[in-house]
C-alpha positions in Angstrom: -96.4 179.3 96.7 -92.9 179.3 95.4 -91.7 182.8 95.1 -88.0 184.0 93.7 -86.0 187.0 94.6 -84.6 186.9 91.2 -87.5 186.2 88.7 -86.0 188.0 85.7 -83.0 186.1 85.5 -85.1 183.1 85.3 -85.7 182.7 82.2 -82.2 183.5 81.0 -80.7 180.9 82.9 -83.2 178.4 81.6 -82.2 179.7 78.1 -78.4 178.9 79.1 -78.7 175.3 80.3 -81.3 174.4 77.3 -78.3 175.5 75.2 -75.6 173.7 77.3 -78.2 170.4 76.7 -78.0 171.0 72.8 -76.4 167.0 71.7 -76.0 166.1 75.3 -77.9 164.6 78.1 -81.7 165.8 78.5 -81.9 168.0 81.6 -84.9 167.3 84.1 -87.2 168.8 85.4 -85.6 168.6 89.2 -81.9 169.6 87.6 -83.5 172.9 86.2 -85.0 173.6 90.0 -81.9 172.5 91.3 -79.7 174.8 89.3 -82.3 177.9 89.5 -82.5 177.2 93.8 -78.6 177.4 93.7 -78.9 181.0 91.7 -81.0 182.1 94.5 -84.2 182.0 92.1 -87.4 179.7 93.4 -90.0 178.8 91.1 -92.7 176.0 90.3 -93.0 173.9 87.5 -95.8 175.0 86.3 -93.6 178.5 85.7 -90.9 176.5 84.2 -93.7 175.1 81.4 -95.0 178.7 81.0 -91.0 179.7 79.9 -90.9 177.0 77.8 -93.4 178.0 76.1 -92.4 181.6 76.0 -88.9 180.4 74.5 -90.2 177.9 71.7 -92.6 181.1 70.5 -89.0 183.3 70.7 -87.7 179.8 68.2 -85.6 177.6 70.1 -86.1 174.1 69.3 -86.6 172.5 72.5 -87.7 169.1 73.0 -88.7 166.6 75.3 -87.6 163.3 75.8 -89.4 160.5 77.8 -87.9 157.8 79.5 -86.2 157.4 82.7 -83.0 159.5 81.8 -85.4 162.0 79.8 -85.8 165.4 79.9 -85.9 168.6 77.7 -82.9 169.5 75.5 -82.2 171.6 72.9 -81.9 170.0 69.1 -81.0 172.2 66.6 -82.5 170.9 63.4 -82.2 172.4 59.4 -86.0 172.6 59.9 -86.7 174.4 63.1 -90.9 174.1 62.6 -91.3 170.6 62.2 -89.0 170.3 65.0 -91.0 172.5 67.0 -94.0 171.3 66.5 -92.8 167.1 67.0 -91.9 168.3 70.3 -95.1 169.6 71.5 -96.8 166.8 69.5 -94.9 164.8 71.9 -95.2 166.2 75.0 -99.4 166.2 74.4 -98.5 162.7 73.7 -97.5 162.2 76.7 -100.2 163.9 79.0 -103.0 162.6 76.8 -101.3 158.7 77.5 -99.8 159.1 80.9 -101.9 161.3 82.4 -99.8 162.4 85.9 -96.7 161.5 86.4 -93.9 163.3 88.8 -90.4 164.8 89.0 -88.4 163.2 91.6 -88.5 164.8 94.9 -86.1 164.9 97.9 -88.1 162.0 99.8 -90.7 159.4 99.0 -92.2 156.1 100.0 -91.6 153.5 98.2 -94.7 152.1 97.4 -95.8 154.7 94.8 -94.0 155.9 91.9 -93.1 160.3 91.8 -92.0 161.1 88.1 -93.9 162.8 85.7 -95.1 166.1 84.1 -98.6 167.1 85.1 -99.9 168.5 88.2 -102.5 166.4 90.6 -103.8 168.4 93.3 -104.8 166.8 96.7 -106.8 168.3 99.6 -105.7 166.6 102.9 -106.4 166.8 106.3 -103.6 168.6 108.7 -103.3 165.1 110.7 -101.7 163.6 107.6 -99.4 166.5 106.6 -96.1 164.3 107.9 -97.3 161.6 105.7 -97.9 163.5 102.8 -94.2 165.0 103.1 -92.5 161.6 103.9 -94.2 160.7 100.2 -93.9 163.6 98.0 -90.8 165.6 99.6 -91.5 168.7 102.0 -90.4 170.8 99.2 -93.8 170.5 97.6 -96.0 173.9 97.3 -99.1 173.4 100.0 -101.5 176.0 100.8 -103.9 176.0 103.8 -107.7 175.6 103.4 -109.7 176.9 106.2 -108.6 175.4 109.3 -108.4 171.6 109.2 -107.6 170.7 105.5 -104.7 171.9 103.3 -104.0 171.6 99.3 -101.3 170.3 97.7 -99.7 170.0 94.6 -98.1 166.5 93.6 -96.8 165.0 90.4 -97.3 161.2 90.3 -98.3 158.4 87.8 -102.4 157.7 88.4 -101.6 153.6 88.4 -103.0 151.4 90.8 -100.1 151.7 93.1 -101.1 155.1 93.9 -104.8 154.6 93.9 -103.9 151.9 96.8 -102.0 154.4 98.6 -104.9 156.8 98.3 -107.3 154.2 99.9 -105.1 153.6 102.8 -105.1 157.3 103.5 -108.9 156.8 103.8 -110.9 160.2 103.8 -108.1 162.1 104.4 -107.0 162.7 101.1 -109.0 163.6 98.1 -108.5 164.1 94.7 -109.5 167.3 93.9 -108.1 168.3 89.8 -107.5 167.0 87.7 -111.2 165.7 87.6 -110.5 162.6 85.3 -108.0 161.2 87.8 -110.6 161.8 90.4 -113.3 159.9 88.4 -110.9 157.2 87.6 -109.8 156.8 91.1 -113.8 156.5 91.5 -114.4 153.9 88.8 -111.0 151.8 90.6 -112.9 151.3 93.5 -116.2 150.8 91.9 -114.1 147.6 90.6 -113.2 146.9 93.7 -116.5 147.2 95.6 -117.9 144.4 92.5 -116.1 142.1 93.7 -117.0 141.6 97.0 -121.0 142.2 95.7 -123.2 139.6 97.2 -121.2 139.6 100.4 -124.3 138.6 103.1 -123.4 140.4 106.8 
């Protein structure tokens, strides 16, 4: 996992670049990495979310906006609760109606789409680990899992470009949370597997 030799200042720089975004351009969720890597801090998304929280509960009016050039700024509004609360209104929005979707990494294929918000983690075999990086990026956060699979973490849109590049990867990758992409991946090839019912050897 992602660990930072700085983890105090983190939040403080987040704090300064949410106010720098205040009636500008959104910042994403790779710029905030980006600019916390190049102050010598490392840290995951999913602590990134966590200090979001942390500063809308301290009152800053941050929002998220979707979209290709989306991202979270800072909107400073007469009527800081409603504000508040349209922005996490809005971001469950999104999960609830886009399920996984991904940041953009440093390399992918280009079959399968890698923006988004929410975490999808895969366990893979250690045969396919190149493959895995040449999609998601190496700078993913993997951790072994006894000595012939591995976990990862991935952000990436559920559609059926991904589910098609998670059937040609066989049975060496598996959905493991969370477990409604897993059961919809399931019911995808279900629908498949109808239409060739009937099929005599």
């Amino acid at each position: 996992m992602a660990k930072s030799c700085n983890q105090k200042s983190k939040i403080l720089y987040l704090e300064k670049m949410l106010n720098e975004s205040a009636g500008g351009k959104p910042i994403t969720m790779q710029e905030i990495l980006s600019t916390l890597e190049e102050q010598g801090i490392r840290a995951e998304r999913k602590s990134i979310y966590d200090d979001m929280e942390t500063l809308r509960e301290f009152g800053m009016e941050i929002q998220y906006k979707r979209g290709r050039e989306g991202g979270y700024y800072l909107e400073r509004s007469a009527d800081p609760e409603i504000q508040q609360g349209k922005s996490v209104q809005e971001e469950k929005k999104t999960e609830a109606t886009e399920t996984v979707k991904t940041e953009v990494v440093k390399t992918v294929a280009p079959e399968i789409p890698v923006k988004g918000e929410k975490e999808l983690k895969l366990l893979c075999r250690n045969s396919v680990k190149e493959k895995i990086f040449d999609t998601f990026g190496k700078d993913i956060s993997c951790k072994a899992k006894g000595s012939d699979n591995f976990l990862v973490v991935v952000q990436t849109e559920p559609d059926e470009k991904f589910y098609g590049w998670l059937t040609s990867m066989g049975r060496t990758v598996h959905i493991v949370k969370p477990k409604k992409v897993a059961i919809a991946y399931r019911d995808y090839l279900k629908s498949i597997a109808r239409d060739y019912k009937g099929i005599e050897k």
